[in-house]
C-alpha positions as CSV (number, residue, x, y, z in Angstrom):
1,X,-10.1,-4.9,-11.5
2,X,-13.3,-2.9,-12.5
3,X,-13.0,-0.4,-15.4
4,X,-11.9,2.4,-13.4
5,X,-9.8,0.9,-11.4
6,X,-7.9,0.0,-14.7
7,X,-7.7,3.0,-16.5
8,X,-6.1,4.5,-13.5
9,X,-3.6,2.0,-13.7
10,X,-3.1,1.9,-17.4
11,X,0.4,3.6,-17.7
12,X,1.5,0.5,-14.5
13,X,-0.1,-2.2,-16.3
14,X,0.6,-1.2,-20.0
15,X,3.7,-3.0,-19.7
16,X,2.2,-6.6,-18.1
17,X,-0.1,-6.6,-21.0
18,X,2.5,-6.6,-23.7
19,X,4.3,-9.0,-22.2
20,X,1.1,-11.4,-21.5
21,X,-0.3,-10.9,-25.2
22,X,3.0,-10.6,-27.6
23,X,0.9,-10.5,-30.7
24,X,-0.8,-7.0,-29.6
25,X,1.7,-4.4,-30.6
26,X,2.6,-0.8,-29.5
27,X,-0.3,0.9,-31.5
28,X,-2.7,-1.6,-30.6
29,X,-2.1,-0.6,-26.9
30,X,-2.2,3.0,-28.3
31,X,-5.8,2.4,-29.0
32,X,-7.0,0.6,-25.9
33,X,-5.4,4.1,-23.8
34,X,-6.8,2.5,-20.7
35,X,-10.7,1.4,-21.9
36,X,-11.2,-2.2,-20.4
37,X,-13.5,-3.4,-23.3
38,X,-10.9,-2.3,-25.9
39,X,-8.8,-4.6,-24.4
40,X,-11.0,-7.5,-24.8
41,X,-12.0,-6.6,-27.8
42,X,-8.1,-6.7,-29.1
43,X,-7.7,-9.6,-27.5
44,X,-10.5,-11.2,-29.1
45,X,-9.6,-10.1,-32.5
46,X,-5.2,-11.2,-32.2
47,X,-6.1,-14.5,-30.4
48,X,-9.2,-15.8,-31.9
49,X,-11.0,-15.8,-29.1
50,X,-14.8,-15.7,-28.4
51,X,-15.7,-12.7,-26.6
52,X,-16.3,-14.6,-23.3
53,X,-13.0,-16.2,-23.5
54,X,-11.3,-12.8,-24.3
55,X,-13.5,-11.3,-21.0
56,X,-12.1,-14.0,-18.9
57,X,-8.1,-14.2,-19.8
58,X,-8.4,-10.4,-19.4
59,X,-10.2,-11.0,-16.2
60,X,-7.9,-13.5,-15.3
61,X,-4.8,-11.5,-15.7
62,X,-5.9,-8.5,-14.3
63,X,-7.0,-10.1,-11.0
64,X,-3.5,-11.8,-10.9
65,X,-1.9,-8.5,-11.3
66,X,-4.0,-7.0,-8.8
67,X,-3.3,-9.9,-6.3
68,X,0.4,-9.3,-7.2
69,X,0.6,-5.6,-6.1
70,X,-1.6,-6.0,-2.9
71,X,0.7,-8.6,-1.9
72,X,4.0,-6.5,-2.6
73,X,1.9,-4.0,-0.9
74,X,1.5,-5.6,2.0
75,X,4.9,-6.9,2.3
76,X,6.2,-3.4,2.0
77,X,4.2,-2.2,5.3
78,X,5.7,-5.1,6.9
79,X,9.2,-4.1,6.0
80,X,8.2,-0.8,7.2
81,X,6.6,-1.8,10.4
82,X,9.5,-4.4,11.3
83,X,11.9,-1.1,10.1
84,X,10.2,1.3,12.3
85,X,10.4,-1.3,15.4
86,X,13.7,-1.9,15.2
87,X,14.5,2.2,15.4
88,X,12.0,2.8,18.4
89,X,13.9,-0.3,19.7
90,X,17.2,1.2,19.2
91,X,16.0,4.7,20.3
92,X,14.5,3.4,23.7
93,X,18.5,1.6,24.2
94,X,20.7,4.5,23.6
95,X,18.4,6.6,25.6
96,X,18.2,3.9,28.2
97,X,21.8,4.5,28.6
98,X,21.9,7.3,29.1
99,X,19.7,7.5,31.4
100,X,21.6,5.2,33.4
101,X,25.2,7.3,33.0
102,X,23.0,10.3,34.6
103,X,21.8,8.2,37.4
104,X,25.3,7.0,37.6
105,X,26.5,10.4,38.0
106,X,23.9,11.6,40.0
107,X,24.5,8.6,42.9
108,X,28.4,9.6,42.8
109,X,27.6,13.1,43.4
110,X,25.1,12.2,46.2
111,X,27.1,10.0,48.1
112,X,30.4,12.1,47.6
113,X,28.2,14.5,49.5
């Protein structure tokens, strides 16, 4: 997830980041408000890490998360697709059927003629 990309997702991915680094608090999230490299930089500092390190678990969990909501995304247009077939599907039966009960009526009225 590139910088951008992240601080438009801040408020989303505020939450997965406290849960994936317990030791960085409420105002330490404060101050990263959505900067990529304040992130690392925190994470660097809480866990002892070198800055490389820091870059790649940050990395790491951001492209996880990432993967994680392009594959609920996905699932949900298949849920919608599958969704919208079965109503086209059950549209195209009812007014099959009624096409039939008008051709039904019409063939009575004809051959009662």
């Amino acid at each position: 997830m590139n910088p951008d990309a992240f601080e438009g997702q801040w408020t989303r991915v505020r939450r997965e980041i406290a849960s994936w680094w317990d030791k960085l608090t409420d105002a330490d999230l404060e101050k990263v408000a959505g900067k990529k490299d304040a992130l690392v930089a925190l994470v660097q500092e809480k866990y002892q890490y070198t800055r490389e390190r820091a870059q790649q678990e940050v990395d790491r969990r951001l492209q996880e998360y990432s993967d994680q909501l392009g594959a609920s995304g996905a699932s949900r247009v298949i849920e919608t697709v599958q969704e919208t077939a079965r109503n086209v599907a059950s549209s195209l039966a009812e007014t099959a059927g009624e096409v039939k009960a008008q051709a039904e009526t019409v063939a009575s009225t004809a051959a009662t003629a």
